[in-house]
KEKE-3310 file (N, C-alpha, C; in steps of 0.2 Angstrom, whole numbers, plus 5000, padded with zeros to 4 digits):
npx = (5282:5280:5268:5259:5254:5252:5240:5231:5227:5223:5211:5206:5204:5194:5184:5173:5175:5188:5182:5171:5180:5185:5175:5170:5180:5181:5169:5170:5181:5174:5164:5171:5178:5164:5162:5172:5173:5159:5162:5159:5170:5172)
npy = (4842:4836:4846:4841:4831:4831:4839:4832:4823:4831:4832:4821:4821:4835:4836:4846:4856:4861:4861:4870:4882:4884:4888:4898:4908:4909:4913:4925:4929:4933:4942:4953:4956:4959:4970:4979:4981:4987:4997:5000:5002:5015)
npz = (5467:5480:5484:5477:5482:5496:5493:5487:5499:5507:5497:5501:5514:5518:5507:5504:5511:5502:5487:5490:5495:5481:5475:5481:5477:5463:5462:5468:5459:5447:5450:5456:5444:5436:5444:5442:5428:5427:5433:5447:5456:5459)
capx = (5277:5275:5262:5252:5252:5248:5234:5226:5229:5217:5205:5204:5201:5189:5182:5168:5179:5192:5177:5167:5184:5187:5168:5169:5186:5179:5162:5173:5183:5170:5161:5178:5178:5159:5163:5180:5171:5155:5163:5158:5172:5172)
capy = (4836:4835:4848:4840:4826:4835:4843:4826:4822:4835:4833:4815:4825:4839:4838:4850:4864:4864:4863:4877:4889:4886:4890:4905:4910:4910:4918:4933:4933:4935:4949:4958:4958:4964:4977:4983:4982:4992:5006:5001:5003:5023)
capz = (5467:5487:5487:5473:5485:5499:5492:5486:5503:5510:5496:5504:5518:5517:5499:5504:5509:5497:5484:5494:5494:5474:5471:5482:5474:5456:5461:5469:5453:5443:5454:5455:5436:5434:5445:5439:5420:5427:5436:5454:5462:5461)
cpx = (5275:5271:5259:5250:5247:5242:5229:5226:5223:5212:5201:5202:5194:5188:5177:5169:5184:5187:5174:5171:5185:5181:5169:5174:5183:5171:5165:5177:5179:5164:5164:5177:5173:5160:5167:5177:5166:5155:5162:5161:5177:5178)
cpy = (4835:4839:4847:4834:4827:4837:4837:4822:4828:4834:4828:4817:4828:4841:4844:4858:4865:4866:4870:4882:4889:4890:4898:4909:4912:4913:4926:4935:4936:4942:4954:4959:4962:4969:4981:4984:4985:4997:5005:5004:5012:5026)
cpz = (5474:5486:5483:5478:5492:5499:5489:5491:5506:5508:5499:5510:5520:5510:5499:5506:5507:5490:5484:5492:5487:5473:5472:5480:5470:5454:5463:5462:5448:5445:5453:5448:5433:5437:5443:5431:5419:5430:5444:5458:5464:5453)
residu = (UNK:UNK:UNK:UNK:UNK:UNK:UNK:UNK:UNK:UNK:UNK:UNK:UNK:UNK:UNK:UNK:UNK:UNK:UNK:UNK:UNK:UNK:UNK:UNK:UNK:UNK:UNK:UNK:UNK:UNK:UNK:UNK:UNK:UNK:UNK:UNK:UNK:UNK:UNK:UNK:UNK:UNK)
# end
């Protein structure tokens, strides 16, 4: 439960770069995944 606290504590913080690293998290999964489901990766 401290690091839920914590971490709404940061959002309080920097909302615009925990926001930024979810986005770019979730655009890399999905990349990773088209890649891995189109053969890119050899």
């Amino acid at each position: 439960m401290n690091d839920l606290k914590e971490f709404v504590k940061l959002m309080k913080e920097h909302p615009v770069v925990i926001v930024s690293t979810l986005a770019a998290m979730a655009a890399g999964a999905i990349l990773g995944a088209i890649a891995f489901y189109q053969g890119w990766l050899g």
